[in-house]
N, C-alpha and C positions, 0 to 999 in steps of 0.2 A: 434697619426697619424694626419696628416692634410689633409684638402681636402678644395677644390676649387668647393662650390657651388653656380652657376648664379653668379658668380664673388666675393663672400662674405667667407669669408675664417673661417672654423671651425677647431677646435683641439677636436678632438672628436674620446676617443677610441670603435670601434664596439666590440659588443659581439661576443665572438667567435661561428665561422658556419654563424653568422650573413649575411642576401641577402643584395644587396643593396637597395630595395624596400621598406625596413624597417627601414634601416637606416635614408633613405630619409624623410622616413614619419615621423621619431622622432622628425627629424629637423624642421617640419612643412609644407614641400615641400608635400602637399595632393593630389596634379594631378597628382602622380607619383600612378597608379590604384592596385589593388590586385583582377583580373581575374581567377586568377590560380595555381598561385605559382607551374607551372611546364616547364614553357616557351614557353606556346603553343597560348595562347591569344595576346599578345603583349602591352595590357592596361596599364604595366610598365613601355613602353620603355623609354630609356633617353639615354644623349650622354654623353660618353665617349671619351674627346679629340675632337668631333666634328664627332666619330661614334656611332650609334644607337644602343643598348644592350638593352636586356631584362632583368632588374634590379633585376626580381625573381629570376635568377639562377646565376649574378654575386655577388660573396662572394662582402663582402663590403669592406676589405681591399685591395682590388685592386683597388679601384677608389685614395686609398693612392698617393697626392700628382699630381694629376692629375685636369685635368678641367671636373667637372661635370654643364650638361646644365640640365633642368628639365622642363616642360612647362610653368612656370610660368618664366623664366628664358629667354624664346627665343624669346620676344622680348620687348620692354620697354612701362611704363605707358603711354598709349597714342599715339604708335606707334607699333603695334602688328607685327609678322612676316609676309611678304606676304603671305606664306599660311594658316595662321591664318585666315587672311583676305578671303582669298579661301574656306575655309571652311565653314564660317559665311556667306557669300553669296551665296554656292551654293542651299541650307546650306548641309554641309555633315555629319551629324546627325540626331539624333534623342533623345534616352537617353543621348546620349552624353558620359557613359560610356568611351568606345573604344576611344575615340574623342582625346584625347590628347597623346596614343601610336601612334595614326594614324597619326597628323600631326608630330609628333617627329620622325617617319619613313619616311614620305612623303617629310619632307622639305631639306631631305638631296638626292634627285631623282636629280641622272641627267635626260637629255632628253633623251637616250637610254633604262633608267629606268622608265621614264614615259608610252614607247613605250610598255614596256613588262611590265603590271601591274600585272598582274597575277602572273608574278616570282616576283616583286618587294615588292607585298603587302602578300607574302605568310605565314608572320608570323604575322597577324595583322588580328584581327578575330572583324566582328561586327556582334550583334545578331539582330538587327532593318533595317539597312537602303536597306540590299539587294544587296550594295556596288556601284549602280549607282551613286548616291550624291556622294559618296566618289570620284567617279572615274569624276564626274565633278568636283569636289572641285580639287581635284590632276593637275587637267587641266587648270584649272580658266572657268570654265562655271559657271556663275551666274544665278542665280532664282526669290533672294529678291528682291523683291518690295518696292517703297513706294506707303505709301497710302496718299489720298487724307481727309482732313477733311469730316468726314459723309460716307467714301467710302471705309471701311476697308474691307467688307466683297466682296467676289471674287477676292480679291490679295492676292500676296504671299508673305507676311510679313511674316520678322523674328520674329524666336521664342520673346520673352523675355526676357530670359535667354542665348540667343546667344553669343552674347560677353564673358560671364562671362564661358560659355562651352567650346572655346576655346584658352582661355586664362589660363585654369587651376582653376577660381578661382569658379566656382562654386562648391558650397558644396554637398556631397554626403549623406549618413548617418554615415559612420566612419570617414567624414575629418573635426575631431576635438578631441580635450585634455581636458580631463581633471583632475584636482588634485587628488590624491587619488583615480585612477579609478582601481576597480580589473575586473580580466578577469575570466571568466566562458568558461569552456569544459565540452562535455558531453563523457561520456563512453557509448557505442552503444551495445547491442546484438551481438554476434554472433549467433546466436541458431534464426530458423524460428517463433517457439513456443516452450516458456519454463515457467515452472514456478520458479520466485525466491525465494529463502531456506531460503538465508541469504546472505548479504554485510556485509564486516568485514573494514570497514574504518580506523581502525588503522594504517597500513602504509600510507594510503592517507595522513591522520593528519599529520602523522610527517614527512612529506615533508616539508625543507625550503618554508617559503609563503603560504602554503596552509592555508587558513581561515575557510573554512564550506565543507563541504562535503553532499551533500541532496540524498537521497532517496526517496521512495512513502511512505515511514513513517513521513517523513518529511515536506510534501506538502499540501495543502488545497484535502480532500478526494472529487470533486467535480468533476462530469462528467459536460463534455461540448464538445464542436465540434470545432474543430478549422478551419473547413469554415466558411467563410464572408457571410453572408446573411443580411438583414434587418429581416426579418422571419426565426430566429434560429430556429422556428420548422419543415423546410424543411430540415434542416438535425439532423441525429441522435448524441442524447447525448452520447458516448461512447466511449469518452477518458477522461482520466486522464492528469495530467502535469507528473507525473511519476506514474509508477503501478508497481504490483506486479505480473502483468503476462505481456509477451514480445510476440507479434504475429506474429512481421517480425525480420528479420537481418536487423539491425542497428536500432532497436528501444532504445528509451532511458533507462538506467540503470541508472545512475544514475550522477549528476550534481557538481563539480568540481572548489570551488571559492578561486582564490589567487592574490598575488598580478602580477605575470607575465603569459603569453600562457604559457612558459614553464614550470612553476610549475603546472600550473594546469593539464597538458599533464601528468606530470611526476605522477599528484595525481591518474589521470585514469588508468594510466599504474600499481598504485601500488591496486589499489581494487582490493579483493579477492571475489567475487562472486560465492555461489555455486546454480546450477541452477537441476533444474530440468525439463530435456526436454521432452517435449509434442511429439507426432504426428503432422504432418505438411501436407498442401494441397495447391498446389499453380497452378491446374488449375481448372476455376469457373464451368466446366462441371461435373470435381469429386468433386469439391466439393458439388456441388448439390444432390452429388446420397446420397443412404441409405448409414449409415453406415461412412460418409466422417467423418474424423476431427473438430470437434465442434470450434471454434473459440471465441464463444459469450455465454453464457450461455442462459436456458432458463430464466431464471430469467430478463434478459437484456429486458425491454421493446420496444426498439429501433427496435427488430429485427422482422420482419417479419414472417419467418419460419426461427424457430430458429434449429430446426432439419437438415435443410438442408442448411443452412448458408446463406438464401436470405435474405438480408438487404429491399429491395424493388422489386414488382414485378408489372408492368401496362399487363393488356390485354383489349381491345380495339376493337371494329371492327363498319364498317360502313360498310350498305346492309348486303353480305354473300357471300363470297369471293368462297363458293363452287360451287355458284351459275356461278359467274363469270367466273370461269374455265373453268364450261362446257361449255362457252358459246367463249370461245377463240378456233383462230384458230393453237395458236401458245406458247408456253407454255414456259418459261425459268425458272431455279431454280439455284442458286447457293451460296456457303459459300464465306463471304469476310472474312478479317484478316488487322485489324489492330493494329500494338504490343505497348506497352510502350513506350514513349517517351519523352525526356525532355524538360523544357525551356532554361535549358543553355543561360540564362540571364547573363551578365559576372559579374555584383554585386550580391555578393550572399546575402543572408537571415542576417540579422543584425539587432540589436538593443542596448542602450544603456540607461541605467533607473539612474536617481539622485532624491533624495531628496531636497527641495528648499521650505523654508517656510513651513515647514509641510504637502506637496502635492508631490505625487510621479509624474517625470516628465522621458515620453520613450520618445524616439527620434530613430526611428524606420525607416526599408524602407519595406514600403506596402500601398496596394492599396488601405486600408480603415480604416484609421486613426480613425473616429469615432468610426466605429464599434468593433476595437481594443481597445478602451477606453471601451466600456460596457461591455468586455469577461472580462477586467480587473477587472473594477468593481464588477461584480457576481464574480469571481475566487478569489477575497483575500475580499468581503463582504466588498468593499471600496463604501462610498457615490461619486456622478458624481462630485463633487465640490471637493473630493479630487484627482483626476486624471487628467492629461494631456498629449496626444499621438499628436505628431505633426510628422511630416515627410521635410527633405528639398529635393534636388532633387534625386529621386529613379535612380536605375542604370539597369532598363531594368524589365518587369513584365511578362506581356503574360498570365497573371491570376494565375503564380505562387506564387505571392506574397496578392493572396486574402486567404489567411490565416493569422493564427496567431501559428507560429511554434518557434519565439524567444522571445516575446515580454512577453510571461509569466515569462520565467526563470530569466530574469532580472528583472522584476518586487519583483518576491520572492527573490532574493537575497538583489536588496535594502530596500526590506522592512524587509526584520530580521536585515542585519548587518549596514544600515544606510548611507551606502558608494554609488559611484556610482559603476556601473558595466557593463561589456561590453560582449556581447556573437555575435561573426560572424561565422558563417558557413566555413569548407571549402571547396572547389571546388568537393570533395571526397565525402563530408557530404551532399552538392545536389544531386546529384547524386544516394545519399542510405538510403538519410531519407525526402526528400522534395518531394511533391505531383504531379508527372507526370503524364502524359495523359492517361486516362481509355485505358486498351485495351480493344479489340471490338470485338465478332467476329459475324456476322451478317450474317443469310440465306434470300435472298431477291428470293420469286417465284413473275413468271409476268405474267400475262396472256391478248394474246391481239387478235382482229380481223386482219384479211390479211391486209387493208390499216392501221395498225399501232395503231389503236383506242385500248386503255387500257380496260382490263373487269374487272381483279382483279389485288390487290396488297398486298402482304404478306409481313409482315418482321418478324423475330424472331431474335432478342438481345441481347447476350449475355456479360454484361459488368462486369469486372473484378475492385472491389471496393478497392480490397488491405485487407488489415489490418482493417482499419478504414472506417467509412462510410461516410467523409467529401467528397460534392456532389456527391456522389453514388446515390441519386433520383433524383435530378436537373440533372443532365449531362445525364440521363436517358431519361428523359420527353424530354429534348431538342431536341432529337433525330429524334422528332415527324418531325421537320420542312421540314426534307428529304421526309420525306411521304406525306406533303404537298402540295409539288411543281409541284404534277400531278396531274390531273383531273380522277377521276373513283369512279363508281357507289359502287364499292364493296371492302373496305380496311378491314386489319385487321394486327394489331401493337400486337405483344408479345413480354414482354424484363424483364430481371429480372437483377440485381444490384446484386453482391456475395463476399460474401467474401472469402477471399484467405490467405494465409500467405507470403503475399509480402507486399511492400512495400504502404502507401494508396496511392490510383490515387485521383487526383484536377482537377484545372480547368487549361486549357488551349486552348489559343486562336480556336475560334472554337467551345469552350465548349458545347462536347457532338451532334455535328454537324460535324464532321469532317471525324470521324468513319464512322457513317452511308449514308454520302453524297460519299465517297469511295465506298461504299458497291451497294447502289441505281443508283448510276449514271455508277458506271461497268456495271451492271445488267442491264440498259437501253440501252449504248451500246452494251452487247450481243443478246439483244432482237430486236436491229436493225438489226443485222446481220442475225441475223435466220430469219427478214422476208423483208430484202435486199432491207432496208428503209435503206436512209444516218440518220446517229444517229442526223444533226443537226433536218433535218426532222421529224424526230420523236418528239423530244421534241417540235417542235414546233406544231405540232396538237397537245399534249398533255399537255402542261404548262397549269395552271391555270393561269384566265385572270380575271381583273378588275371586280366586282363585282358578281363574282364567292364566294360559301364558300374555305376557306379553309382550307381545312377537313382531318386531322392526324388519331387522335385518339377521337372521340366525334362529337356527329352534334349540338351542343349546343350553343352558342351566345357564343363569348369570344371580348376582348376590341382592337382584330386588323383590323387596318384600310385598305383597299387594295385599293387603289384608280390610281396607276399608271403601264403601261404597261412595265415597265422595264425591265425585264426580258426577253420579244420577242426582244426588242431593243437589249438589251446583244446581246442574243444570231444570231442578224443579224448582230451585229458589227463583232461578230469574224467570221460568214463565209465569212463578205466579206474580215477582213484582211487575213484569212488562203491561199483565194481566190486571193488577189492581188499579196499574197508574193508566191506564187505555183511553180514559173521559179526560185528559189531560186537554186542555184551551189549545183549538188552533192556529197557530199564528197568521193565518191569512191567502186566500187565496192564491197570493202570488207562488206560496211555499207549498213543497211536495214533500209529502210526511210518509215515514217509514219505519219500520223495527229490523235490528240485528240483532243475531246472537253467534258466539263461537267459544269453544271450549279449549281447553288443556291440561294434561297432564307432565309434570315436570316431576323429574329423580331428584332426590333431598341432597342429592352430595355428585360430585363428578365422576366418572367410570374411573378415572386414576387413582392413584392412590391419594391420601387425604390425612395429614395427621396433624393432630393437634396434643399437647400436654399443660397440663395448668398444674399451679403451686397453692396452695393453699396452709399458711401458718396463722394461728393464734398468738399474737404479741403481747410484748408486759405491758403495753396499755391497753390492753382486752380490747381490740381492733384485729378482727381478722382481716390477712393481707391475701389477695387474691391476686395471684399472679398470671397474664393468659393472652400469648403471643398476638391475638388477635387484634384486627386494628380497626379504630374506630372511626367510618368517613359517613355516618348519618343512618345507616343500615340496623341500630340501635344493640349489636349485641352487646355493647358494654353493660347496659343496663340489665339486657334481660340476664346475663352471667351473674350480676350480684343478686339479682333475684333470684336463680338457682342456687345460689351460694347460700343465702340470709334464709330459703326455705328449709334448706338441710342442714343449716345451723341453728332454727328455733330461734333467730335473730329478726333485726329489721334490716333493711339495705343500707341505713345510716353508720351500721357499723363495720359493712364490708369496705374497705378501705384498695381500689382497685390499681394495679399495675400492670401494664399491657403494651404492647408492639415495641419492644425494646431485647434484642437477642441478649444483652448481658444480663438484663432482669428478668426473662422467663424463658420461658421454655422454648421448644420450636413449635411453629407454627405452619403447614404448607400458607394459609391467607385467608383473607373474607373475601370469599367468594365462591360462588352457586349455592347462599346458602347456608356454608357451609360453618358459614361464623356461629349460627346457635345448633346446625345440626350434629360435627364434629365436635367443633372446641366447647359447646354447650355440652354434650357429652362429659368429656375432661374433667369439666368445671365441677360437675356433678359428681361424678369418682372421686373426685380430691377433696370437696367439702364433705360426703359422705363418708371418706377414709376417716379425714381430721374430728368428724363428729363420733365415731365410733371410739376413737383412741380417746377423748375427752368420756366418755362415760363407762368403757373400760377402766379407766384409773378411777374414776370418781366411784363406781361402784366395789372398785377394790379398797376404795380408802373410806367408805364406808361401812363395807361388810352385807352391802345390800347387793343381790342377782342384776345381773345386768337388763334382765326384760323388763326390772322395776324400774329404772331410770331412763328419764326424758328430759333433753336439753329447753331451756328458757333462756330469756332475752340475753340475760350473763350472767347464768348459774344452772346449776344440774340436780334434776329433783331427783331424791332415790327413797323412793318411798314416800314416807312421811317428812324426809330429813331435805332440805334443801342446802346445797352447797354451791357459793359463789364461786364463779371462775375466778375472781380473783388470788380466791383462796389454795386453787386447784393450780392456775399457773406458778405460784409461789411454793408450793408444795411438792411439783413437776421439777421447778427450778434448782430448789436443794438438789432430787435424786441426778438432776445432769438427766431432765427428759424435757423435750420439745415437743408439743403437740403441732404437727404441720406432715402435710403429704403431698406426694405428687403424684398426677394419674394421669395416664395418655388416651386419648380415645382415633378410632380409625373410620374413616368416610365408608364402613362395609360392615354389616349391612347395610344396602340402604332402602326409603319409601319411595314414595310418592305423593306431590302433591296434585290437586285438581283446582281447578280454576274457569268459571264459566262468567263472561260479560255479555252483557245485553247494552244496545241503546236505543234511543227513539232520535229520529234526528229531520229537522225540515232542511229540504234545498231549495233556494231559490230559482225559480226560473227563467229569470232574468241574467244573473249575475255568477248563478253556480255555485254562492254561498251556502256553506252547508254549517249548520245549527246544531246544537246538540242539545234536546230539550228533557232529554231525560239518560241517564247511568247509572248502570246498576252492576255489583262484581259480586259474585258469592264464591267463598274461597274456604278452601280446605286446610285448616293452617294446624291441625293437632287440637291436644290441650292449649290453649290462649295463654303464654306467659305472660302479655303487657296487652291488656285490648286496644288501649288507644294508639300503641305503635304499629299493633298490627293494620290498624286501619288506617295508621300513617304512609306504608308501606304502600298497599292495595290503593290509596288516593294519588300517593308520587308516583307509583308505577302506571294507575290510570290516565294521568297527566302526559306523562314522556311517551306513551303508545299513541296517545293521541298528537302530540307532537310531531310524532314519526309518522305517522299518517296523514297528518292535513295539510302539513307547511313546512318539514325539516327536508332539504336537501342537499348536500356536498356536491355543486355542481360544479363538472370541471369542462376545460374545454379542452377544442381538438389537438391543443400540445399537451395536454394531462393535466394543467397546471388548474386549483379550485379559482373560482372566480369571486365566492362570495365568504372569505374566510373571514369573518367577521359577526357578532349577535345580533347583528342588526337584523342584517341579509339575512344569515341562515334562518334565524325566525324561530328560536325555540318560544315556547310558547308564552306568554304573557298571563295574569288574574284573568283579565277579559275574557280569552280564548277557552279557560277551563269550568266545564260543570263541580257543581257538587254530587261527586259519587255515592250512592248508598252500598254499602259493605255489609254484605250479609256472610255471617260466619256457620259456617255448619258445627254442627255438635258430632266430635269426633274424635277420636284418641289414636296418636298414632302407635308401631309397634314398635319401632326403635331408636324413636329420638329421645330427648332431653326430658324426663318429668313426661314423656308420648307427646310432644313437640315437635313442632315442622317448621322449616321458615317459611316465608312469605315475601322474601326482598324480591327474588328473582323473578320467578314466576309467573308473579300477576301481569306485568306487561305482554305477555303471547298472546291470548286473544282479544286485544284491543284493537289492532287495526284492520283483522278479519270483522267482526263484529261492526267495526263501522263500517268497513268496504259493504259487509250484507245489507246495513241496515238504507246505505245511497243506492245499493239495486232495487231494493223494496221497495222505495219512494220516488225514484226516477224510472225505474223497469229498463235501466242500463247499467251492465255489468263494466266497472272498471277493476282492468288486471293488473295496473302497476302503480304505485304507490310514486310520491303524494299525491293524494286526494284532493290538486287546489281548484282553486274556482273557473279558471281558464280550461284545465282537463276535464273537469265537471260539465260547465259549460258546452262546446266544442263537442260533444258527444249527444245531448239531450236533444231528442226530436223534435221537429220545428213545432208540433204544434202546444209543444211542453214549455217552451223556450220563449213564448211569445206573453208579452206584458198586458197583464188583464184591469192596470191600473191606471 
């Protein structure tokens, strides 16, 4: 067969069944994505004849003798497409992921298709940007900035990596070949808990291609934890790389290496496994009782009460909450619910392990490259000198990716058979074996005086660990922060962490704050309502303010700083926008219209420990090289780090030339994540470009003979005085005496802030159908000095996007054997252009006291009160409180009084 790719013509026969996504990608065409493989993402689109198809579900023999376009194809070196161009300036990404389905749908929009984006963009799914940027980009609304020498920090420079995002040519972690590479599939449980008898791998064997075949016989016998922490002993040891007893559906059985996916499918399919099944428990309340399903033995150190399957339990209290009660006028109690949920990052879980010189080398997508290097390490007894975990650009994280769930089994295969080897996920395999959001379900009692004044505050915890106990006490503790955010004499925190026979819960955005700010921030609004204070009013007598403790779980000294009122600012930004926008057009009688609000407060860095180090050298081609463990999956620290870099160098960001998430080229890293990518390693970044700049005009003012407070660094040169002297001049001068201008500097997650965060919405429900609207969003957020405005507001818009997500229509539903039912993007339903407002981002003017340049991130954060906020804002409009998340239209529905529910049309 022949085919016409980007104008280069192949004779190339496809495998029979063969998509064309795979065909593409054989050919080397990598911007051609793998989201899904069910045609629901749109990460593969490409043109056929000059129409847009989703290359997952076209056979590849049909592109037979036709013109295929690819991204890399639609426009020429050095001349991009205009919406290429569109993109990169609005910028209309983030991970960048989606980025190249999106313009390959986008550039073929007429103007009536521009007009109606919501039908035009309906098969093109981005999990970051919240689809604003998109829908500027699609427009030609620009963003980017340039910046000024010394003036990087408060504009909105493009990424780094921009150009290269939509052009197709940046690299992911599977857009690459190589020789001899074998692929690995895992065979997954079907059984909740069972224990294994026996694997009879003979038919696997004699699979054409089949190489190895691995079981828990087969494997390093060595518990560890496959969350990311700096301090592995916040979470428990209590996995294996494969085991002999399986605790959820879709746990591993056993690992499958040949030379093609389809053999190694075909080897999974042929293992004979006889199991023995256990007893199963998959809600955390039975499993707690006498008598539940053992999950852990007692023998298992890790476990807490091992009798009743609690992995971790805090109890906690400040004053005496009993005390407090009696002394309210007003009394609220109620259970919240929040279920399982995914990141539905459209890159899924991948890795890829080769040997090279005697040193095993992954090439991985995750958010903590280092710290996947030392699991390595301990897990095959490898010294650090023989490992290297590098990362190029990740395809979306959300904290899903602060594990290590692929990076071992490739490691074990290349280190027995010597080959390279490749294991990715698929779309199915997220879904039922990758680390989703804790569910939660949380009794919040309140007690307060007639003017609204708080006496007591209660919370009880109940958080659903999975299987595994990877951040089942982190995600737990974190939760503390909700309970922070009030002021009152008498708290008391109870939560216990369980195990279950589902699947384990991780971290995601939010981590472990997201649950219980739903739960709190409900419970504040019904606590207004019963004592017929406006809910913004209430929080506002009742927020903690500036040198206030505060106070969770402990009255003890801990290392955060609270020094800015951010928070009351939030929360006055959005009553006055709820307040401006109030004459907003009603959509119609049928619709019952309402206002939310709910707040949060979020710590800039993790309670563990937190380290980051960057490198920074001036090169003889006067390009500073910035070196900075940190990895980059859409959360934007690459950029803002060269803009701290270019600010403290008197530079632009054109000539920081950046190196990142690679252990052999920088530093350590703990990871991006809570945060901590601009609040940490922004730190770092900043020590090391300010060392490098001071050693640059120390010499410069000794080899002029001028004081060093006379000299200040320029674009690439150092004024000292009146005299201006080139770096070029200065590195060649360096060079002779045997000196290098370059430094390294660490920075630690302690101390740390706080950020605040307050959303508002207006939203109609149907009373009919239970459809609920969202006609007005608004987020005012506390994010510091502003590094990059338009990211920050990229941030605040994707986060406002995935909370509503998680609110209206994401579910993990599994059924009564534990097994999900709807593992797929169709089913689960992350959100769609259609489904999402345009959010207004209001930024408070504020300086934080120990970040980067007085910088805060903003990735995490902003998603806590977004599904509190809309749960307030369907009470407001319906006058029925729903406690458990999602918000769909049948729950809706099903609850509204009859005489709300009756059709007036």
């Amino acid at each position: 067969m022949t085919y016409l790719v980007n104008g280069r013509r192949f004779d190339r026969e496809p495998a029979p069944g063969q998509c064309l996504r795979t065909f593409l990608r054989a050919l080397g065409h990598f911007g051609v994505k793998k989201g899904c493989d069910a045609g629901d993402c749109g990460a593969c689109t490409v043109w056929l004849d000059g129409v847009p198809v989703h290359s997952c579900i076209t056979p590849a023999f049909r592109a037979h003798g036709r013109e295929v376009t690819t991204i890399e194809g639609l426009g020429r070196p050095g001349a991009p497409h205009p919406m290429q161009r569109q993109f990169e300036d609005a910028p209309g990404f983030q991970c960048g992921f989606c980025t190249a389905g999106m313009i390959m749908t986008s550039a073929t929009f007429t103007e009536d298709q521009k007009a109606d984006l919501p039908r035009a963009l309906k098969g093109n799914l981005c999990r970051c940007t919240g689809y604003r940027a998109i829908e500027d980009a699609v427009k030609g609304v620009s963003a980017v900035e340039t910046a000024a020498p010394g003036k990087a920090v408060g504009t909105s420079v493009g990424a780094p990596a921009g150009h290269d995002v939509v052009t197709g040519h940046a690299e992911f972690t599977m857009d690459t070949r190589i020789d001899g590479m074998l692929h690995l599939k895992v065979l997954h449980s079907p059984h909740a808990h069972a224990r294994i008898l026996s694997i009879d791998k003979s038919a696997a064997l004699a699979v054409p291609g089949v190489h190895r075949v691995y079981t828990w016989e087969d494997v390093p016998r060595r518990r560890f934890t496959t969350a990311i922490h700096t301090d592995h002993l916040v979470d428990p040891d209590d996995t294996y790389i494969l085991d002999d007893t399986v605790r959820f559906a879709g746990q591993r059985v056993a690992a499958v290496l040949a030379d093609t996916i389809g053999a190694a499918e075909e080897g999974c399919r042929r293992l004979a496994v006889e199991y023995e099944v256990l007893p199963a428990v998959f809600d955390p309340e039975a499993a707690m009782a006498d008598g539940a399903p053992q999950l852990h033995g007692s023998h298992d150190p890790f476990v807490r009460d091992p009798g009743h399957n609690i992995l971790v339990e805090l109890h906690s209290h400040i004053g005496d909450v009993d005390v407090g009660f009696a002394a309210a006028d007003v009394i609220h109690e109620g259970t919240y619910f929040s279920p399982r949920v995914q990141h539905a990052h459209l890159e899924t879980h991948g890795s890829i392990a080769w040997m090279e010189d005697g040193r095993l080398n992954v090439r991985t997508s995750s958010q903590s490259p280092s710290i996947a290097k030392v699991k390595l390490e301990y897990l095959f007894a490898l010294r650090p000198d023989q490992v290297r975990v590098f990362c190029k650009r990740v395809g979306g994280g959300f904290g899903g990716k602060q594990e290590v769930i692929a990076e071992d089994l490739v490691a074990l295969a290349t280190l027995d058979t010597g080959r390279p080897t490749c294991f990715e996920y698929t779309r199915e395999e997220e879904f039922t074996t990758a680390s989703p959001r804790h569910p939660m379900s949380l009794t919040v009692k309140l007690g307060a005086k007639a003017d609204g004044t708080l006496t007591a505050f209660q919370v009880r915890n109940v958080s659903n660990t999975g299987a595994y106990g990877n951040h089942g006490g982190e995600t737990l503790y974190a939760g503390g922060a909700a309970v922070m955010i009030y002021r009152c004499p008498h708290k008391k925190y109870d939560a216990y962490s369980v195990y279950t026979n589902t699947v384990p819960s991780g971290a995601l955005r939010g981590y472990g704050m997201t649950q219980p700010a739903f739960a709190v921030e409900s419970a504040m609004d019904e606590l207004a309502r019963a004592l017929h204070i406006d809910p913004l009013e209430l929080r506002r007598r009742n927020i903690v303010r500036p040198g206030e403790p505060l106070l969770a779980m402990h009255e003890g000294p801990d290392d955060v700083i609270f020094t800015e009122d951010g928070l009351a600012r939030c929360i006055d930004l959005v009553g006055d926008a709820l307040a401006r926008t109030a004459d907003q057009p009603h959509p119609g009688p049928e619709w019952l219209v309402g206002t939310g609000v709910a707040s949060s407060l979020h710590e800039t860095a993790p309670p563990t420990d937190h380290l980051s180090e960057a490198w920074v050298t001036l090169g003889d081609d006067l390009l500073y090289e910035l070196a900075v463990g940190t990895t980059e999956f859409g959360e934007g620290t690459s950029t803002a780090h060269v803009q701290i870099a270019a600010n403290q160098l008197g530079t632009t960001p054109s000539r920081i030339r950046l190196v990142q998430s690679d252990t052999d080229r920088t530093g350590f890293d703990t990871g991006a994540f809570a945060s901590a990518g601009l609040f940490v390693a922004g730190n770092a970044v900043l020590r090391a470009a300010s060392a490098v700049r001071d050693r640059i005009l120390h010499f410069a003012a000794a080899h002029t003979g001028i004081h060093v407070v006379m000299c200040t660094m320029d674009d690439d040169g150092v004024v000292c005085g009146d005299r201006r002297v080139s770096l070029a001049e200065l590195v060649a001068l360096a060079r002779r005496r045997g000196i290098r201008f370059t430094a390294a500097r660490k920075a630690y997650g302690s101390p740390r802030s706080v950020t605040s965060n307050t959303q508002g919405f207006r939203v109609a429900v149907h009373r009919v159908t239970g459809e609920i609207r969202i006609l007005y969003s608004v987020q005012a957020a506390d994010a510091g000095v502003i590094i990059n405005p338009a990211q920050v507001r990229g941030q605040v818009e994707g986060g406002v996007a995935q909370g509503i997500g998680f609110a209206l229509t994401e579910n993990h539903q599994v059924d009564g054997n534990g097994v999900m039912v709807n593992p797929n993007l169709r089913n689960y339903r992350i959100p769609t252009y259609a489904d999402i407002p345009r959010t207004e981002v209001l930024l408070v003017d504020s300086a934080d006291s120990v970040g980067p340049l007085r910088a805060k991130g903003m990735a995490e954060c902003c998603i806590n009160p977004v599904a509190p906020a809309l749960a307030n804002a369907v009470q407001d409009a319906t006058g029925v409180r729903y406690r458990a998340l999602p918000l769909t239209p049948e729950r809706i529905y099903g609850r509204l009084p009859a005489e709300q529910s009756v059709s007036t049309g």
